[in-house]
Structure formats: structure tokens, C-alpha cells
C-alpha positions as CSV (number, residue, x, y, z in Angstrom):
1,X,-0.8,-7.3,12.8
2,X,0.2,-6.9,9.0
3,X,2.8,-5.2,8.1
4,X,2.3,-6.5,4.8
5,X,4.6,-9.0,3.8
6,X,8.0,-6.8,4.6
7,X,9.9,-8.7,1.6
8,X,9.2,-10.9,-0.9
9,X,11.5,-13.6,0.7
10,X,8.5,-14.1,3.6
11,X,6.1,-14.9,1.2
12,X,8.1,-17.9,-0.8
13,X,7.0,-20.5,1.7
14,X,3.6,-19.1,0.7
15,X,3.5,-19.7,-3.2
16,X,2.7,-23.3,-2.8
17,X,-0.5,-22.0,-0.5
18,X,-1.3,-19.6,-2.5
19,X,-1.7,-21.9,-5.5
20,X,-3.4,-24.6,-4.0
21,X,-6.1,-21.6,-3.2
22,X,-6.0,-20.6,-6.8
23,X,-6.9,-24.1,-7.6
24,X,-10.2,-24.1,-6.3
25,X,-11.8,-21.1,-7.2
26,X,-14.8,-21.5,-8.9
27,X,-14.6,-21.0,-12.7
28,X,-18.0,-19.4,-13.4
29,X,-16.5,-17.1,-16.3
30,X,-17.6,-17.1,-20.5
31,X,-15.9,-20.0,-21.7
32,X,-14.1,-18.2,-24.4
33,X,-11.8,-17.0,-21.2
34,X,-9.2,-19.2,-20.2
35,X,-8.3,-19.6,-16.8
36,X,-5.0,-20.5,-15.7
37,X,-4.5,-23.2,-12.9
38,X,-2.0,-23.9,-10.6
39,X,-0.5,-26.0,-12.5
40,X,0.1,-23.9,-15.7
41,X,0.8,-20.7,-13.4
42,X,4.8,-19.4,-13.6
43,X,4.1,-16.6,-10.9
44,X,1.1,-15.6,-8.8
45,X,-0.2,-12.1,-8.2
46,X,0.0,-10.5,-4.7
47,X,-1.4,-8.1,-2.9
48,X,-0.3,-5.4,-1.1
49,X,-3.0,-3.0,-0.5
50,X,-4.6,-4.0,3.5
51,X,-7.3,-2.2,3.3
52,X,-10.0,-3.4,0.2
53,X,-13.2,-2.0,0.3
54,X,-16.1,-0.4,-1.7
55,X,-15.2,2.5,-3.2
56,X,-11.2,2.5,-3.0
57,X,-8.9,4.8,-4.9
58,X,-6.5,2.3,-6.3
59,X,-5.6,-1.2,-5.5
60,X,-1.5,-2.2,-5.1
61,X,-0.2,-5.5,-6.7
62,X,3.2,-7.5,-7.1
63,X,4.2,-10.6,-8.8
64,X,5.7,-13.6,-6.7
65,X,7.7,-16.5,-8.9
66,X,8.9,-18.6,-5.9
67,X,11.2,-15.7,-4.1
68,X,11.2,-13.4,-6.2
69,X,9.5,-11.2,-8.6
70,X,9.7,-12.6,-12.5
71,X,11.6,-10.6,-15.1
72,X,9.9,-9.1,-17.8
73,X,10.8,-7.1,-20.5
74,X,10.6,-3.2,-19.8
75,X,8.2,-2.5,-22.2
76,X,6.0,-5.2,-21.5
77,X,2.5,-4.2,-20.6
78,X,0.5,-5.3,-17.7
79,X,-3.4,-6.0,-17.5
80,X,-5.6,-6.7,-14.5
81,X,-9.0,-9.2,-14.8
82,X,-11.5,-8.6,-12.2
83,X,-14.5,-11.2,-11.1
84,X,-17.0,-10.3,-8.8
85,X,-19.5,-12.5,-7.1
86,X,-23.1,-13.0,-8.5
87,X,-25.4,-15.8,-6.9
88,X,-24.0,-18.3,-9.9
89,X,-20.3,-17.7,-8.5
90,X,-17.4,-15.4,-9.3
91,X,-18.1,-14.0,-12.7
92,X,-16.0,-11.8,-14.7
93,X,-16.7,-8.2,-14.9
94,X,-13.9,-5.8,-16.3
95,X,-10.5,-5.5,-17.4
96,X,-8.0,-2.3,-17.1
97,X,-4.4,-1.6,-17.8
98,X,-2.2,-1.3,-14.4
99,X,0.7,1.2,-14.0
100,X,3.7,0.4,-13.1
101,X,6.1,1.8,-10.0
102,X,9.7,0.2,-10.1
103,X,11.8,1.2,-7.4
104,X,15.4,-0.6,-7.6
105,X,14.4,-3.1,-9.3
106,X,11.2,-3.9,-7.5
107,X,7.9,-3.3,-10.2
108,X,4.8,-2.4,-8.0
109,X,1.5,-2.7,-10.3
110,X,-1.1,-0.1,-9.5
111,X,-5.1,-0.6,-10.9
112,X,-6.9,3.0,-10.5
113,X,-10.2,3.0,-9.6
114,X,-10.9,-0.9,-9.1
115,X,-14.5,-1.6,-9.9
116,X,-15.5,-2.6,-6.5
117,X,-19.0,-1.5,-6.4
118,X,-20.2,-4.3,-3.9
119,X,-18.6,-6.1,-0.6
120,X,-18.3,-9.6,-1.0
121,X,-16.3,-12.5,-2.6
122,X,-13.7,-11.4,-5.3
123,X,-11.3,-12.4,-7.9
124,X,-8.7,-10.7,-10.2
125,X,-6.1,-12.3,-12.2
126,X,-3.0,-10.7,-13.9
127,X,-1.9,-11.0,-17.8
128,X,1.7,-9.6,-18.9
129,X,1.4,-8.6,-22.6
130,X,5.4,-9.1,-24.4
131,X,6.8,-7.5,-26.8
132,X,7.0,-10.5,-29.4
133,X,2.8,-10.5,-29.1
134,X,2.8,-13.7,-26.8
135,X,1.1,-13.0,-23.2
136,X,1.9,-15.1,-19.6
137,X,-1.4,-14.9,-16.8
138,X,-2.1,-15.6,-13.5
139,X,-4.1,-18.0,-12.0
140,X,-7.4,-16.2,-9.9
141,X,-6.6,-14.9,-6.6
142,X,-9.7,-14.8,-4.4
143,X,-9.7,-12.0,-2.0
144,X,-12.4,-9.8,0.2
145,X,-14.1,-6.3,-0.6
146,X,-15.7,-4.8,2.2
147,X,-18.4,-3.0,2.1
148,X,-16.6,0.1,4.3
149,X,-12.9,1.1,5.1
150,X,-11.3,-0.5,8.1
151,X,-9.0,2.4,8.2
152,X,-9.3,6.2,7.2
153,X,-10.3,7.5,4.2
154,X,-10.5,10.9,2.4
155,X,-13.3,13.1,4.6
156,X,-12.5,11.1,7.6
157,X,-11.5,13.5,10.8
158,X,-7.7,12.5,11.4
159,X,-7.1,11.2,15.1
160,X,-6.3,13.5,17.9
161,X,-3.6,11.6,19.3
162,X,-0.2,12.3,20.1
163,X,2.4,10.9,17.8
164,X,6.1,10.1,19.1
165,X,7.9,13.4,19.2
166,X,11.8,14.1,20.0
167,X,10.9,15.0,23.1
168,X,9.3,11.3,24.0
169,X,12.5,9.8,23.0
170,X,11.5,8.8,19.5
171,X,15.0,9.0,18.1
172,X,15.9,6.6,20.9
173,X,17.5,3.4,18.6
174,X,16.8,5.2,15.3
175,X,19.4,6.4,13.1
176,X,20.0,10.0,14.1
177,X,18.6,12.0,11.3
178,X,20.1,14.4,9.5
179,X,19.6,18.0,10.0
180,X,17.4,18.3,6.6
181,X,15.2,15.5,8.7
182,X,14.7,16.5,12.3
183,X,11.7,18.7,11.5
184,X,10.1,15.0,10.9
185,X,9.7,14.1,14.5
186,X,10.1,18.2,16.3
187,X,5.8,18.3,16.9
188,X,3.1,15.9,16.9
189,X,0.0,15.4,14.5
190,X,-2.3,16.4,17.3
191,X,-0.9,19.6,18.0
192,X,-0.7,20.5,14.0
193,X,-4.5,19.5,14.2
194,X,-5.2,21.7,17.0
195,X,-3.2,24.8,15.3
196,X,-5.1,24.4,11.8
197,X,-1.7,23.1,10.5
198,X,-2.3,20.9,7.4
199,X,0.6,18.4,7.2
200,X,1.8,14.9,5.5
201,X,2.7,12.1,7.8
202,X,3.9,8.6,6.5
203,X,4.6,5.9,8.2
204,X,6.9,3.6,7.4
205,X,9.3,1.5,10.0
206,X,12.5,1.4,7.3
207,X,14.8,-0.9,9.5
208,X,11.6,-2.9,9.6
209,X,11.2,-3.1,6.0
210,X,14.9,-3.9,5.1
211,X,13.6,-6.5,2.4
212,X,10.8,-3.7,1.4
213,X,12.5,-1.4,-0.5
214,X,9.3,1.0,-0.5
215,X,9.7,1.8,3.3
216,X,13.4,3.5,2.4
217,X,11.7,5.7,-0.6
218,X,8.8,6.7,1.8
219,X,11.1,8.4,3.8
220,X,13.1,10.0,1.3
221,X,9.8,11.2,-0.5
222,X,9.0,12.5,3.6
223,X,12.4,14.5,3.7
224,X,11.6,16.3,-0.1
225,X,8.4,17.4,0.5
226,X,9.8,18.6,3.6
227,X,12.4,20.5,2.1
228,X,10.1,22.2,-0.2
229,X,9.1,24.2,2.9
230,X,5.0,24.2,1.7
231,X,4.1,21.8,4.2
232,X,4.9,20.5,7.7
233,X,5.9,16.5,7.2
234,X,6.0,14.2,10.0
235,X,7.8,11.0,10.1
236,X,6.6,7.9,12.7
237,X,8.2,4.0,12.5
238,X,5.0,1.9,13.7
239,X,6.5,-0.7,14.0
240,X,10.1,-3.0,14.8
241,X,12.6,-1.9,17.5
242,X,11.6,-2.2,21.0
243,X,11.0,1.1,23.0
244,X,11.0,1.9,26.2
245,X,7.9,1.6,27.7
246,X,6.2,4.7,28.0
247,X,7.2,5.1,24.1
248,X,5.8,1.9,22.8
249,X,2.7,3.0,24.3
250,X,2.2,6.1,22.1
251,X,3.7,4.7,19.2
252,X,0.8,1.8,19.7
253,X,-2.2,4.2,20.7
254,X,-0.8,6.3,17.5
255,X,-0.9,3.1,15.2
256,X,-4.6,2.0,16.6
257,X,-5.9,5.6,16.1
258,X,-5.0,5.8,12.3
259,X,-5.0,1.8,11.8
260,X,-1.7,1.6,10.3
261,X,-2.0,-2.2,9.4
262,X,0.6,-2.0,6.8
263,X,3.5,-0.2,5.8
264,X,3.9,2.8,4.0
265,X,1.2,4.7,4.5
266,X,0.7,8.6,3.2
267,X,-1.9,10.7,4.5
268,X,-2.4,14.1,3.9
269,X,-4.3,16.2,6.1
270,X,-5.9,19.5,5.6
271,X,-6.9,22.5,8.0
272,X,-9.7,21.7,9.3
273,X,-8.1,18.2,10.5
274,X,-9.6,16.3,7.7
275,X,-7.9,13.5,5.8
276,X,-7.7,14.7,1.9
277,X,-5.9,12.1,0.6
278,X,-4.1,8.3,1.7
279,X,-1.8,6.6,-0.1
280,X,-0.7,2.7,0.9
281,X,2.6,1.3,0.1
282,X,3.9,3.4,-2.7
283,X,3.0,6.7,-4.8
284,X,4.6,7.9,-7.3
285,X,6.4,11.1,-6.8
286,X,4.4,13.2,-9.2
287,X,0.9,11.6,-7.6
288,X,2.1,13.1,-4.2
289,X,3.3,16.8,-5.5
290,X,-0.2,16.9,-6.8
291,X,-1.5,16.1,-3.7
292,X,0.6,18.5,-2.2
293,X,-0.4,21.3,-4.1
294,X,-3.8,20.8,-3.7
295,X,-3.8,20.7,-0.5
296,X,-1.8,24.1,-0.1
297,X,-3.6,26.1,-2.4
């Protein structure tokens, strides 16, 4: 399963990989765009998002120089290059400005609306504008678009399945939570789906994610929105510690049901049991309120 890549650390073996890959992707682009090899290329572009298809809301991206992310100016500006497959090869098709999402240090790119209008063979590449007018890129990275979700997406009828409660043991080798936090794990999602309860669950196993600083501030972003009272918030670790058997199993029949292939995960659901809105591996505080409110009104 991927969870992924818990820390940059895990993926340094990978840069070398990663390159030779970049090396042989077709070129098939205007030749008044140059493309970076493997040679030439200082960092490569990762990512983070599991779940690439048709139609998704945002795309999430970081930048790998060995075993750790490069260091760039703060007000440096970040572009992302997309290719898409035609029958002459991976062409190029668009460019967009990404956002940026640091937390402690660690700067998530996010591309809004990526301009997958067709499954197949992809490509995008990554160009870091500086402030003294000079700009570093990326070599290509190849990667797959399908043509639907694997896992849920806004519309989709959220999974009547238990999820791991106090009263299964859940706290069992967790850090006992504070009393601002044991609301997270006090009901399950299916019974807040059977009562009409709209809700926000994240996932995120933080011990897990150590190295992946993003699991920590999903569960502090968990704990505000609960302490806004607007909204009931659960809380479930899919993955790390061993449990006790009985508890593994719902934790695993939990994980299948939503497809929680990677860590965080956001999903807000309304009353009617419907998913309004996912977000994978990081959102940005404000993005979430929003959300929030919507979803309340």
C-alpha cells in the first residue's frame, strides 16, 4: 500500500531512479522549449497526490535534491509545465502558476485545476522563477491520468462502515488525547451517516508519518475545527502500530471502504451521507474553513 512516501529521506535512494526515467521520455515538444535532462537537473519534482485522474481538483507536488528539498528564496515563484499524450508522443499543452503550502520548513506546491481532460500517458515539469530574473527547471516526470477516481470523490455516497471508536480500543497504543480531542474517536462515521450528521474525518497515522510533517498539522487542523463546535470531526490512524486483532480488522475494512492509499486525507461529508469535498495531503487552513462553512450552511 502507499502511504505516500512518509518523508523525504525514503525517497533519496530514489532520485537516481527517478532521473534515469526522466531521461527517456520522449521529447515531442516546440523546439523553442528546452527540456532539461538528467544530467542538467539539480532536483526532480515529486508527487504526492495518489489518486490522478480525469477531472481532479488539484494536483500535490514537492521538490526532491537528493534528501532533501532545495532552498529557494521566499519570494521565488513556482510554475508547473504539463504534456499530454497525442499519437506523435507527449506534447506540451499548458502552463499555470502553483501555490505554495510551507509547513515547518517543508514547501508543498499545489496546481489547481490540472488540465487533465483525457486518461493516458502524462508529463509535467517544474520551473522556479528567482528573484534576480534567472529560473532553475525540472527534467519531465512521466506519470498516469486515469480516466476515473480510484478512490472517492465529491457526489460519491461515503462508506457505511464502522470506523475505530473508543469503545473498540482505538486509543489502545496512541497517545492519549487530550480532553479538547476525545470527541475525535467518541462515534463512528457510520453512525453520523445514519443520524444525518454531516462531519469531517481525516486520516492521518502521525507516529507513522514522523518524517511527514503534514500528518502532525492534519490533526491539529482535526482538533480546531472541532473546537469550533459547527461540526462533528473524527480522527482515524490507517495505518502503523499493530492492533489487536479484532481492531486491525476495522481499521483495515475502514481503510478499503474509503481507499485511503495515502496519508492525509480530508473528507467532508454532508447530510445526506454524500462526500462534498476531499482534500489529499495538505490544505490550507483557509481552503478548509471554506469548506466548512459551506457545508454547514
Amino acid at each position: 500500500m502507499n502511504n505516500s512516501r512518509q518523508s523525504l529521506a525514503l525517497l533519496s535512494g530514489a532520485f537516481g531512479i527517478v532521473l534515469a526515467v526522466l531521461a527517456i521520455v520522449g521529447c515531442g515538444e516546440s523546439t523553442d522549449r528546452r527540456v532539461i535532462t538528467s544530467s542538467e537537473a539539480a532536483f526532480v519534482p515529486v508527487i504526492e497526490s495518489s489518486d490522478i485522474h480525469v477531472g481532479v481538483p488539484r494536483l500535490v507536488l514537492t521538490l526532491l535534491e537528493r534528501d532533501k528539498q532545495p532552498q529557494f528564496p521566499e519570494d521565488a515563484e513556482f510554475r508547473i509545465r504539463y504534456f499530454d499524450p497525442t499519437e506523435d508522443g507527449i506534447k506540451f499543452h499548458s502552463e499555470a502558476a502553483l501555490r505554495e503550502i510551507d509547513v515547518e520548513g517543508l514547501r508543498y506546491l499545489i496546481a489547481s485545476n490540472p488540465p487533465f481532460a483525457a486518461a493516458g500517458q502524462w508529463a509535467l515539469a517544474v520551473t522556479v522563477d528567482l528573484p534576480d530574473g534567472t529560473a532553475e527547471s525540472t527534467p519531465r516526470l512521466p506519470f498516469l491520468v486515469r480516466g476515473t477516481a480510484r478512490g472517492l470523490t465529491a457526489g460519491d455516497q461515503a462508506p457505511r462502515v464502522d470506523t475505530p471508536t473508543i469503545s473498540d480500543g482505538v486509543l489502545e497504543r496512541m497517545a492519549e488525547p487530550g480532553p479538547e480531542a476525545r470527541d475525535l474517536y467518541e462515534r463512528s462515521a457510520s453512525e453520523l451517516i445514519a443520524r444525518g450528521e454531516p462531519f469531517l474525518i481525516v486520516w492521518a497515522s502521525a507516529e507513522r508519518c514522523a518524517g511527514r510533517r503534514a500528518c502532525a498539522r492534519a490533526l491539529e487542523q482535526a482538533i480546531e475545527v472541532l473546537q469550533q463546535e459547527t461540526l462533528a470531526v473524527l480522527h482515524v490512524e490507517p495505518f502503523g502500530r499493530p492492533r489487536p486483532q479484532a481492531l486491525q480488522a476495522l481499521i483495515d475494512e475502514a481503510n478499503e471502504a474509503w481507499s485511503i492509499e495515502a496519508e492525509p486525507q480530508f473528507f467532508l461529508v454532508d447530510r445526506d451521507g454524500l462526500v462534498a469535498a476531499r482534500f489529499e495531503i495538505i490544505v490550507e487552513r483557509a481552503e478548509l474553513e471554506a469548506a466548512v462553512e459551506r457545508l454547514v450552511r
